[in-house]
C-alpha positions as CSV (number, residue, x, y, z in Angstrom):
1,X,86.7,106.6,100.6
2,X,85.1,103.5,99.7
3,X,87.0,100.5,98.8
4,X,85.9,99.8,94.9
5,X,85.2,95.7,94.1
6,X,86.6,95.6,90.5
7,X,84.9,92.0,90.1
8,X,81.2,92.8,91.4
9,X,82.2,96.2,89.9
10,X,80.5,98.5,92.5
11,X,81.2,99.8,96.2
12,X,81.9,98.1,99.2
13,X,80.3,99.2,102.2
14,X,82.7,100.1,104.7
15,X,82.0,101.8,108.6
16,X,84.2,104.7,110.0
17,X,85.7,101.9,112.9
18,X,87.4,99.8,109.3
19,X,90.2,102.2,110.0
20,X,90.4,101.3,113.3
21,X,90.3,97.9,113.3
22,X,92.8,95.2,113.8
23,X,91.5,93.3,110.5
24,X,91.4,95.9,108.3
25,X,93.2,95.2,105.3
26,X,94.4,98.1,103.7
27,X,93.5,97.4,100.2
28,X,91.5,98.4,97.7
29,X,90.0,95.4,96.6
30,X,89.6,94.1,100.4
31,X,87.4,95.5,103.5
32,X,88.9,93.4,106.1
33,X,90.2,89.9,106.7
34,X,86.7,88.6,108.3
35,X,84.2,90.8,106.2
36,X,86.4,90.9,102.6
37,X,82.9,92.7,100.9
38,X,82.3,94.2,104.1
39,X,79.7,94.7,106.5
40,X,75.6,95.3,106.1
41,X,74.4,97.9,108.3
42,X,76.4,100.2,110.7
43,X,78.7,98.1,113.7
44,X,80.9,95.2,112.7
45,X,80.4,92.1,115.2
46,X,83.8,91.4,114.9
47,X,85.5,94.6,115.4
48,X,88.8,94.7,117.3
49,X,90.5,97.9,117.9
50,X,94.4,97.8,116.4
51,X,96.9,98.2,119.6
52,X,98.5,101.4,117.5
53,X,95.3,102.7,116.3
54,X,95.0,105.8,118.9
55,X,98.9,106.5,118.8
56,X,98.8,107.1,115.0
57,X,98.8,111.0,114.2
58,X,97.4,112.3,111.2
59,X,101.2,114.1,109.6
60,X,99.9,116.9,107.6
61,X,102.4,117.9,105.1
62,X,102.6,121.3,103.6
63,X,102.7,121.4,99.6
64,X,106.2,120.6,98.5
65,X,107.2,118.5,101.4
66,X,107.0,114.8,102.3
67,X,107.2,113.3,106.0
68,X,110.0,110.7,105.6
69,X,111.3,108.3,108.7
70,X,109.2,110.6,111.0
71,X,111.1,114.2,109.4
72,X,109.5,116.7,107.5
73,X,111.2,116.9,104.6
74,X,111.5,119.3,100.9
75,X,110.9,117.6,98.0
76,X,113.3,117.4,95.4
77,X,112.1,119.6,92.3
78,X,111.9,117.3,89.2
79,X,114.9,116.5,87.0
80,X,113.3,116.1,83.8
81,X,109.8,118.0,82.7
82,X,107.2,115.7,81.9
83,X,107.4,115.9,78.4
84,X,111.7,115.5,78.5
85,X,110.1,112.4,80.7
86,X,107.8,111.4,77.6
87,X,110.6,111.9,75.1
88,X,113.2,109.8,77.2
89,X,110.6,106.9,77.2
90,X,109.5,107.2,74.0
91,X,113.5,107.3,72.2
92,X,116.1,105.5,74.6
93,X,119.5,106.1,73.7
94,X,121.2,103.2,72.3
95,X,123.4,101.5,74.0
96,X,126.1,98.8,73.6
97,X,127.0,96.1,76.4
98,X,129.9,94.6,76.2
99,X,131.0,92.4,79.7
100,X,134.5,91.8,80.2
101,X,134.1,89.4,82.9
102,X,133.2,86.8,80.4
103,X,133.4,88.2,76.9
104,X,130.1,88.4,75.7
105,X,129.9,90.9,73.2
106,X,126.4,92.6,72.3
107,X,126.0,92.5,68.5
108,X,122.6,94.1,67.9
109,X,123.8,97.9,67.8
């Protein structure tokens, strides 16, 4: 995938060794930390492999489970549908606050 650049609003080119590399920023509105917009054509002058770049596995993850501190683990079913979500949002309950630490008494309710 192809980091977008919101401000020149099109693609930035990026080569398969971005991945790989010890400047490689991650982001989506950055390439790398040398080559922000990234490079023209197809090797990078400046490219540096990153010291944990051939240790890193790809951790395929069935559906309905999440790799978490290095355990494959189930993932919780949701509490609330997405429209119980939508309602919740849309009509908190109300609530009064009171703190008896220093007395301050919530009038708005």
């Amino acid at each position: 995938m192809l980091p977008f650049n919101q401000s020149l609003g099109n693609v930035m080119p990026k080569i398969p060794d971005c991945d790989r590399c010890l400047f490689y920023s991650h982001s989506e509105y950055l390439v790398c930390q040398v080559h922000p917009y990234g490079v023209q054509g197809d090797r990078c002058l400046d490219f540096r492999p990153a010291p944990n770049a051939e240790e890193e596995e790809e951790q395929w993850a069935p559906e309905g489970y999440t790799w978490y501190g290095g355990e494959l683990i189930p993932n919780r079913p949701p509490r609330y549908t997405k429209q119980e979500q939508l309602e919740i949002l849309d009509n908190p309950p109300l609530v009064h606050w009171d703190c008896p630490a220093c007395g301050w008494v919530d009038d708005s309710v």
